[in-house]
C-alpha positions as CSV (number, residue, x, y, z in Angstrom):
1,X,41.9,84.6,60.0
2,X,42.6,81.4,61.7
3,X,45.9,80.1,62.7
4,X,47.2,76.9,62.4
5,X,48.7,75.0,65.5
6,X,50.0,71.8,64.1
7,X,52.0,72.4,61.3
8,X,55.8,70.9,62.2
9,X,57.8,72.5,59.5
10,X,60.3,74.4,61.2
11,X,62.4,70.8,62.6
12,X,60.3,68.1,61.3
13,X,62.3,65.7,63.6
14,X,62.4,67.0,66.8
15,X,58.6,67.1,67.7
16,X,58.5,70.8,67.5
17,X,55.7,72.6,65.8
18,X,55.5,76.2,64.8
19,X,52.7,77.8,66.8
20,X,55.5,76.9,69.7
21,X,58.7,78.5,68.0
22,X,57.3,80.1,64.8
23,X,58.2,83.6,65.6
24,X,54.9,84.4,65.1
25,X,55.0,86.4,68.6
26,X,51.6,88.6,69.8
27,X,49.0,87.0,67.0
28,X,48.7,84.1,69.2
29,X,50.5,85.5,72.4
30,X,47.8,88.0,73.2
31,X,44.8,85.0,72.2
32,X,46.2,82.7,75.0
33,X,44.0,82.8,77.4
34,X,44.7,80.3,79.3
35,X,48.2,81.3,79.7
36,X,47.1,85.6,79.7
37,X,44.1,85.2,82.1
38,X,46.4,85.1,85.2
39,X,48.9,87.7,84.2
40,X,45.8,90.2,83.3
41,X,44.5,89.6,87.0
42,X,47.6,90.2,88.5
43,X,47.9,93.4,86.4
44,X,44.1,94.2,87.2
45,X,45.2,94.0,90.9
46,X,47.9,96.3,90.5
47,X,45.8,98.9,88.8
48,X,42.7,98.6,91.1
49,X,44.9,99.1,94.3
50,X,47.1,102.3,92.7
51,X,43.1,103.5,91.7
52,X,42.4,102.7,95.7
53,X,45.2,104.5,96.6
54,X,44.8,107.7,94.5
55,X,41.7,108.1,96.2
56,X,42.9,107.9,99.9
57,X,46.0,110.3,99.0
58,X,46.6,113.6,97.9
59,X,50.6,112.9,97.2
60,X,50.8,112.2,93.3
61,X,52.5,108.6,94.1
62,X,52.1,106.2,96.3
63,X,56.4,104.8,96.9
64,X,55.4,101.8,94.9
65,X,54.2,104.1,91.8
66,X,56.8,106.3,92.3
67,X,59.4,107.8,89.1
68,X,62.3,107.6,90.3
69,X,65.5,109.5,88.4
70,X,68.5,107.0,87.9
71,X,72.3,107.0,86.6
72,X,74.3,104.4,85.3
73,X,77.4,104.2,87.7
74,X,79.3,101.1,86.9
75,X,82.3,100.1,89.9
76,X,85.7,100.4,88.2
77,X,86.6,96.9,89.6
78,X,83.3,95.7,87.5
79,X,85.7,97.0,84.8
80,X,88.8,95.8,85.7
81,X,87.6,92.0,86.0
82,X,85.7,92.1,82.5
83,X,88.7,92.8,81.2
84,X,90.7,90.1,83.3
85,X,88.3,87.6,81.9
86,X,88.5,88.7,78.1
87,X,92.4,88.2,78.2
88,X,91.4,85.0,79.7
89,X,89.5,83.7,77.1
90,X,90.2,80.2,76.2
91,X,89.9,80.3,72.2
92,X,88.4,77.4,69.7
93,X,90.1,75.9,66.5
94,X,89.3,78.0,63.5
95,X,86.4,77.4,62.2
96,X,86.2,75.2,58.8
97,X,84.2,77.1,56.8
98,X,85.2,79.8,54.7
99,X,81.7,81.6,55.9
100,X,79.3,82.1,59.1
101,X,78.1,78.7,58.5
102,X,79.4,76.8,61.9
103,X,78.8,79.9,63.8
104,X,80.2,83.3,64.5
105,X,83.7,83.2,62.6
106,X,87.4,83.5,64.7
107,X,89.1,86.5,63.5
108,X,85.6,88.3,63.7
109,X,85.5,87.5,67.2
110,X,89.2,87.9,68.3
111,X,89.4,91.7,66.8
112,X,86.4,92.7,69.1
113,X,88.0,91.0,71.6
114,X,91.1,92.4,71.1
115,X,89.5,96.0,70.5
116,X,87.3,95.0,73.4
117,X,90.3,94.6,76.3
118,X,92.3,97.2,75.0
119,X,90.5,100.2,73.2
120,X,87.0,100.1,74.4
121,X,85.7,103.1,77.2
122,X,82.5,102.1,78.7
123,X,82.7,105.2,80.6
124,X,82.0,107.1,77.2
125,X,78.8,105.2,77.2
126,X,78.0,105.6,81.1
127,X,78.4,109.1,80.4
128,X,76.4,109.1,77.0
129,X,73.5,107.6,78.8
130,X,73.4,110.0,82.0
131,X,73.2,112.6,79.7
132,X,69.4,112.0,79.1
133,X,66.6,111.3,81.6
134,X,66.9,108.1,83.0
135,X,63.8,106.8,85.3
136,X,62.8,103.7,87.4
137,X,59.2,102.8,88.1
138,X,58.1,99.0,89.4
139,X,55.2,98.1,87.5
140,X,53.7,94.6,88.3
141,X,56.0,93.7,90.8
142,X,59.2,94.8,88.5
143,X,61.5,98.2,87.9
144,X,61.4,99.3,84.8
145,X,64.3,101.4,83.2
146,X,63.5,103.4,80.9
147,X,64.6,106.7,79.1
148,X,62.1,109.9,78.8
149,X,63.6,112.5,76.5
150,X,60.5,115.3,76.0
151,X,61.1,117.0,72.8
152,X,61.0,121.0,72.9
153,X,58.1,121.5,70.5
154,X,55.0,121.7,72.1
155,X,52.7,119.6,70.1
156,X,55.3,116.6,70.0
157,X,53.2,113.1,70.3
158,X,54.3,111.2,72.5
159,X,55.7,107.6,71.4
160,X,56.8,104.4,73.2
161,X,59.7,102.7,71.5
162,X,60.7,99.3,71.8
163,X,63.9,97.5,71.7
164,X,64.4,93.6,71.1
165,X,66.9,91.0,71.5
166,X,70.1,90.7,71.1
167,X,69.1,94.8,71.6
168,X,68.6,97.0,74.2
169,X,68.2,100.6,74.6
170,X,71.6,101.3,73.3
171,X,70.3,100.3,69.6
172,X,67.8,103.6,69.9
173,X,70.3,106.3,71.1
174,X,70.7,107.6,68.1
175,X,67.1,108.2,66.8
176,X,66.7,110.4,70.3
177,X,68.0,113.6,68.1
178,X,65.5,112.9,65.1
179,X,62.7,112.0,66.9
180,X,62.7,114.6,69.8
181,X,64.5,117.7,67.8
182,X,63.3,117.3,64.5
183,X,64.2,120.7,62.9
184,X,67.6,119.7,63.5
185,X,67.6,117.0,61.5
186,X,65.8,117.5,58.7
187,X,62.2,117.4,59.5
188,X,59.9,120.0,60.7
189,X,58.1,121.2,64.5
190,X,55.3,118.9,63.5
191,X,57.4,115.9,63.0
192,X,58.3,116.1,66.7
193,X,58.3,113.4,69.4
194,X,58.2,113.1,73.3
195,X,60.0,110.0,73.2
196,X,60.3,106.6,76.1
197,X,62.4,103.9,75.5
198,X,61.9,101.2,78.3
199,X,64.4,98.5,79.2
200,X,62.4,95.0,78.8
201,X,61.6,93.5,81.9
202,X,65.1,91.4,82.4
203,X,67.2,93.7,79.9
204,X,69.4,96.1,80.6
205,X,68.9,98.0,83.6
206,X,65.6,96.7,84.4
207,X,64.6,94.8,86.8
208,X,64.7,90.5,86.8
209,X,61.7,88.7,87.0
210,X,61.0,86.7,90.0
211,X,58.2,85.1,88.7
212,X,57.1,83.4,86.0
213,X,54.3,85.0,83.1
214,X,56.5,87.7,82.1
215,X,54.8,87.2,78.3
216,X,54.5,89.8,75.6
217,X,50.9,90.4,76.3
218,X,52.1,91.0,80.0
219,X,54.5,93.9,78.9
220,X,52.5,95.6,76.7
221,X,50.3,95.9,79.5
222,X,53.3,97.9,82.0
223,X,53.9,99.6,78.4
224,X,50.0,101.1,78.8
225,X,50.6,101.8,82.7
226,X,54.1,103.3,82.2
227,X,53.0,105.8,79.5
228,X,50.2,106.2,81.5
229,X,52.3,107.2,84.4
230,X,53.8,110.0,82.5
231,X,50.3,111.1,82.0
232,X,50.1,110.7,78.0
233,X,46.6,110.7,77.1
234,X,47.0,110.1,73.8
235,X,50.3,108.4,72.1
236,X,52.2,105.9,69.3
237,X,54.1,102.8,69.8
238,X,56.6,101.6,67.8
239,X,59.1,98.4,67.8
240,X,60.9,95.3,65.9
241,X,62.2,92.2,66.6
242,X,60.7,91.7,70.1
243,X,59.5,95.2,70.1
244,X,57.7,94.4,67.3
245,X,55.8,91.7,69.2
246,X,55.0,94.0,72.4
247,X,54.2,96.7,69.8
248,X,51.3,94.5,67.9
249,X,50.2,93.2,71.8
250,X,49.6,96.6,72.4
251,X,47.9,96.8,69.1
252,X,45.0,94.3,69.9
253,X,44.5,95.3,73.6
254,X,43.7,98.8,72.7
255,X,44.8,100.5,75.7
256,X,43.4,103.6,76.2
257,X,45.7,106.3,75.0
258,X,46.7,104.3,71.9
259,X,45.6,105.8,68.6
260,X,48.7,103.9,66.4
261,X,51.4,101.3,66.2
262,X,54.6,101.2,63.8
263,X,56.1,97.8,63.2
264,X,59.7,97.0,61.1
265,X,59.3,92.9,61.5
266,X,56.6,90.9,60.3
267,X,56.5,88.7,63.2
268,X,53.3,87.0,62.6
269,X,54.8,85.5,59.4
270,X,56.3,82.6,60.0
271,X,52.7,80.8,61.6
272,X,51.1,81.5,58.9
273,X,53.8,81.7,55.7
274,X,52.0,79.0,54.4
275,X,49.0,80.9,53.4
276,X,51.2,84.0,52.6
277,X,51.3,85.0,48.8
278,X,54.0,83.8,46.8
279,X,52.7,84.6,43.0
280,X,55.4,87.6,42.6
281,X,59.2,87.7,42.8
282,X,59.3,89.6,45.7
283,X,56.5,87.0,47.5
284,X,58.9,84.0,46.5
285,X,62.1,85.9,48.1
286,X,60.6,86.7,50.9
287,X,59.2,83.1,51.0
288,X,62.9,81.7,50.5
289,X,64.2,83.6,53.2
290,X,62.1,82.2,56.5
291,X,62.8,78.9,55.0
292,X,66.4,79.9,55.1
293,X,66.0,80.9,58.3
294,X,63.6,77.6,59.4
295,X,66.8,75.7,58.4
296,X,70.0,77.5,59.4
297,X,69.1,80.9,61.3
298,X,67.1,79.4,64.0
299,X,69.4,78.1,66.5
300,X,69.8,80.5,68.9
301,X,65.8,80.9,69.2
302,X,65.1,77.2,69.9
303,X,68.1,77.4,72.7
304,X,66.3,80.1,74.1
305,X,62.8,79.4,74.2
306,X,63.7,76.1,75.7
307,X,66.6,75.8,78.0
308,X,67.7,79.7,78.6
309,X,68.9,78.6,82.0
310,X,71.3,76.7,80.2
311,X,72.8,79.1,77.9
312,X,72.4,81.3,80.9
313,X,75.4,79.8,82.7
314,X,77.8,80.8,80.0
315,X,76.6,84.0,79.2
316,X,77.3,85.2,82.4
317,X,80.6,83.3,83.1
318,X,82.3,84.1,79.7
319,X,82.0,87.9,78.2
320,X,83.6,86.8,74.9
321,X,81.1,83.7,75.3
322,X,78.1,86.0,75.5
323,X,79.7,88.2,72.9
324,X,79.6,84.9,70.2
325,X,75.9,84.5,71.3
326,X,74.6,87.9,70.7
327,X,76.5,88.2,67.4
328,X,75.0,85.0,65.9
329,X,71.9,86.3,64.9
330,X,71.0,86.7,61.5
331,X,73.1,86.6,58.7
332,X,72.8,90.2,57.2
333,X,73.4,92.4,60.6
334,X,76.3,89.6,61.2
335,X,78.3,90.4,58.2
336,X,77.8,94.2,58.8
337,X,79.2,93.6,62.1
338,X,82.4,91.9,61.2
339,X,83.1,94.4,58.9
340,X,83.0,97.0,61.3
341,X,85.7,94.9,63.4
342,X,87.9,92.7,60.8
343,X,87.6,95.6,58.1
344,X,87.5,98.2,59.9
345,X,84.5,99.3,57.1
346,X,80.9,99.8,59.3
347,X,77.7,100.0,58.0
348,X,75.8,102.9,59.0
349,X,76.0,103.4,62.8
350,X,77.0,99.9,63.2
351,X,80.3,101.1,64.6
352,X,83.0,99.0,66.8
353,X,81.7,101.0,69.9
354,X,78.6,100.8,69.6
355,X,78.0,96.8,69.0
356,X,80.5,96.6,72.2
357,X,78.4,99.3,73.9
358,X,75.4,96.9,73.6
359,X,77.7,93.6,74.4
360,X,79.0,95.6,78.1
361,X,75.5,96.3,78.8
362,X,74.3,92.7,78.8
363,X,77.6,92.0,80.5
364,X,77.5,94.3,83.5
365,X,74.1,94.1,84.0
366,X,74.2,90.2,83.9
367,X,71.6,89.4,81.9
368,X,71.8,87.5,79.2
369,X,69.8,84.6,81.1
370,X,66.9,86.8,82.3
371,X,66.9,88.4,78.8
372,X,66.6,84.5,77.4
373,X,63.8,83.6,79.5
374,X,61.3,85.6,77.6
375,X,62.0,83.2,74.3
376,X,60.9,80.8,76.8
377,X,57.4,82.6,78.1
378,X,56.8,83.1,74.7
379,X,57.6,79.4,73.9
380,X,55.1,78.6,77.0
381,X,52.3,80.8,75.8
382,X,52.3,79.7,72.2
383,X,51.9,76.1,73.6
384,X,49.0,77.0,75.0
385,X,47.4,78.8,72.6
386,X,48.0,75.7,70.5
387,X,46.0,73.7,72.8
388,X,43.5,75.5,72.6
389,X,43.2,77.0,69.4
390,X,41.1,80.5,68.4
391,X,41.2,83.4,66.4
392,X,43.7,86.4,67.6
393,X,41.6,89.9,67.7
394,X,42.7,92.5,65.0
395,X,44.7,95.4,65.5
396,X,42.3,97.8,66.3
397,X,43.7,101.3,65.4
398,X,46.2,102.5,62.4
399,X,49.5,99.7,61.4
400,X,52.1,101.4,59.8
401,X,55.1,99.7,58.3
402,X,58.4,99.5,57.1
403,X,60.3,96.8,55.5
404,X,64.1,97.4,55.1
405,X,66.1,95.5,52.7
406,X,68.4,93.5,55.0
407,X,65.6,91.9,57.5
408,X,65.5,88.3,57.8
409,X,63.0,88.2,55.5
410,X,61.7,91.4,53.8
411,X,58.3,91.5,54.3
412,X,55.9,91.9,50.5
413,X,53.2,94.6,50.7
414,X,50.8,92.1,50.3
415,X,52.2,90.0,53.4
416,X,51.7,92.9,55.6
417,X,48.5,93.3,54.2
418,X,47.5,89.8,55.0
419,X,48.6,90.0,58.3
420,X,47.1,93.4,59.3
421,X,44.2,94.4,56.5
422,X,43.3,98.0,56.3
423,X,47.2,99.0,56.6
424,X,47.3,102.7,56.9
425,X,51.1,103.3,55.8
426,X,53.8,100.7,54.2
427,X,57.0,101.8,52.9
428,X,60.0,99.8,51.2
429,X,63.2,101.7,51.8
430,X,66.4,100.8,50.3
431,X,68.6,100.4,53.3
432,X,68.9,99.2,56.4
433,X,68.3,95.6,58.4
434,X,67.1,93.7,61.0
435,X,68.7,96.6,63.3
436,X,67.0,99.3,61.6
437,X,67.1,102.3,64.4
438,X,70.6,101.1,65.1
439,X,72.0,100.8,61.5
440,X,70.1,103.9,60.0
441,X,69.1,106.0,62.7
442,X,67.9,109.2,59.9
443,X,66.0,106.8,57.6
444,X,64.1,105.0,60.7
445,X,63.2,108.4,62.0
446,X,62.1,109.5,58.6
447,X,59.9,106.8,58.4
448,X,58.0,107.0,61.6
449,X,57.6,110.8,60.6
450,X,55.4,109.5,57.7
451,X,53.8,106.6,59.3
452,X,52.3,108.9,62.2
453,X,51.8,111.9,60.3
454,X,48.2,111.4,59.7
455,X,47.4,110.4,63.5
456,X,48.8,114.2,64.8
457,X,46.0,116.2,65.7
């Protein structure tokens, strides 16, 4: 399948096409060579000096491949001044529309601001967080954060889970228990899971990048070393949103160990919606929805992917500022979300603490302009892959999939197909959105139960 470069549908007027913003993340990101070459040397350097190394040492690590354990211990004066600057905050007009339309609404945002100052205990989360086994490894020049829960049935598979933006590992808490203690929940010793949730490179607790070429196709190759690391021979990767487009990276470079992938956005579609099928009801919904986002739901991706430095200045200056910016996403998970705080009526685990527990992360760890800057790689790499065209390789072992009802655009059977032919599991499920894990943590697990059920040896 070929993928067009020049199509300008997404703003007709401002020059920009959608092979550079059209969401369609690793089907081109992986095929840019001109952009991936570099990164995969640096990478190759990496792993033929640790190869070097292991053969001059007879320690397990060398200090620069080391696991080391970490804990989230926040200052209380980090505390103390968020909260200084939320009863700070210097508020807009109302709004005046009756509906999300100008942006994230007043009285949505002053109640989490209000519960925010006042109610909220980020030490609940701190300790929530220490509770599970929290690591650090550089990889490629950066630390990487990530969680390693082992599950305590001894044929669990291991799996690699990845979170996206406005995400972070907070959003995949509550599939640990499903996932790694099955039998508790509902499933059975052979549904089990050793489970690792990384931090993205510029999320959360890991590391910044210093440099540029921090691309999809870059992190799905740490994803391969860091599983690696833990000595997995033989595992499952699963993501949406920008997990979904590390997930389908790792996908078509076929790392050894990787036997399948499990994706919950369709990420590909929007570079290619024009050839997607649209004889059914369900094909002409789903084909209504990207244009709805093309045209109203696309602001916050085109801030990103070309000025994040920008952005970045507010972000970390104004914690009710960066709060607006990570609500405003997509209209279904936005909705839920202001119910949970004007209403007081959540959807699912879509609680009050929780959506602040993901907002203080960003906050404390500063980085909602390092997190931004990987809409930009993306941008960078998709330009170049429009210069100089080519066909993506094909997912080269098992694609399961899941399309829940609220996503930005629900993706058809037959899209999916279209996008990855020889699918080996789909499923339509009857709840749930964009933040799937998050908002139905049960349901997600369930899922990935049956998607990888036929990989377990």
């Amino acid at each position: 399948m070929k993928y067009s470069t020049s199509c300008r549908s997404l703003f007709p007027n401002s020059g920009i096409s959608v092979v550079t913003y059209a969401l369609g993340f690793g089907l081109v990101a992986v095929w840019s060579h001109a952009q991936t070459n570099q990164a995969a040397a640096n990478l190759k350097e990496v792993n033929m000096a640790q190869t070097t190394a292991s053969q001059k040492r007879s320690d397990a690590n060398t200090d620069k491949e080391a696991i080391r354990p970490f804990r989230v211990s926040i200052p209380e004066k980090d505390l103390l001044d968020l909260r200084r600057r939320i009863a700070a905050t210097r508020w807009p007009t109302k709004e005046l529309v009756g509906d999300r339309s100008q942006g994230v609404q007043l009285a949505t945002l002053k109640e989490l601001a209000r519960y925010w100052e006042t109610e909220y205990d980020w030490r609940k989360t701190e300790a929530r967080l220490n509770a599970y086994p929290q690591f650090v490894t550089k990889i490629d020049g950066v630390d990487i954060h990530f969680i390693h829960v082992k599950s305590r049935h001894p044929n669990a598979m291991p799996l690699i889970m990845t979170h996206g933006w406005p995400g972070s590992v907070i959003e995949l808490l509550d599939t640990i228990g499903p996932l790694t203690d099955p039998t508790a929940h509902g499933g059975t010793a052979e549904d089990a899971f050793h489970l690792v949730l990384p931090s993205l490179p510029g999320y959360g607790f890991s590391g910044q990048p210093t440099e540029l070429g921090w691309d999809t196709g870059r992190i799905a190759r740490a994803w391969a070393e860091l599983m690696e690391r833990q000595g997995y021979t033989r595992y499952v990767a699963q993501g949406g949103d920008v997990g979904a487009d590390v997930t389908d990276a790792m996908g078509r470079q076929v790392p050894k160990g990787l036997v399948g992938i499990h994706l919950n956005l369709l990420t590909p579609a929007l570079g290619i919606v024009d050839r997607l099928p649209a004889k059914s009801e369900q094909e002409r919904a789903a084909h209504n929805a990207v244009a709805t986002f093309k045209t109203t739901g696309f602001g916050y991706f085109l801030e990103q992917s070309t000025r994040p430095q920008t952005i970045g200045y507010s972000l970390l200056d104004s914690p009710v500022g960066l709060a607006a910016w990570l609500l405003d996403h997509d209209t279904d998970s936005y909705y839920k979300i202001s119910r949970a705080f004007v209403d007081r009526a959540p959807v699912g685990h879509l609680t009050r603490e929780s959506i602040v527990d993901n907002i203080t992360l960003y906050w404390l760890t500063g980085t909602g302009a390092s997190a931004a800057r990987w809409y930009w790689e993306f941008g960078q790499f998709l330009a170049a892959a429009g210069a100089t065209g080519g066909t993506p390789p094909s997912v080269k072992v098992p694609v399961g999939f899941t399309t829940f009802p609220g996503e930005i655009w629900a993706a058809p059977r037959s899209w999916v197909e279209t996008v990855y032919p020889g699918l080996a599991y789909f499923n339509e499920v009857d709840r749930g959105g964009h933040f799937a894990a998050w908002e139905e943590p049960a349901l997600f697990a369930s899922e990935l139960r049956a998607s990888f059920r036929s990989l377990r040896k």
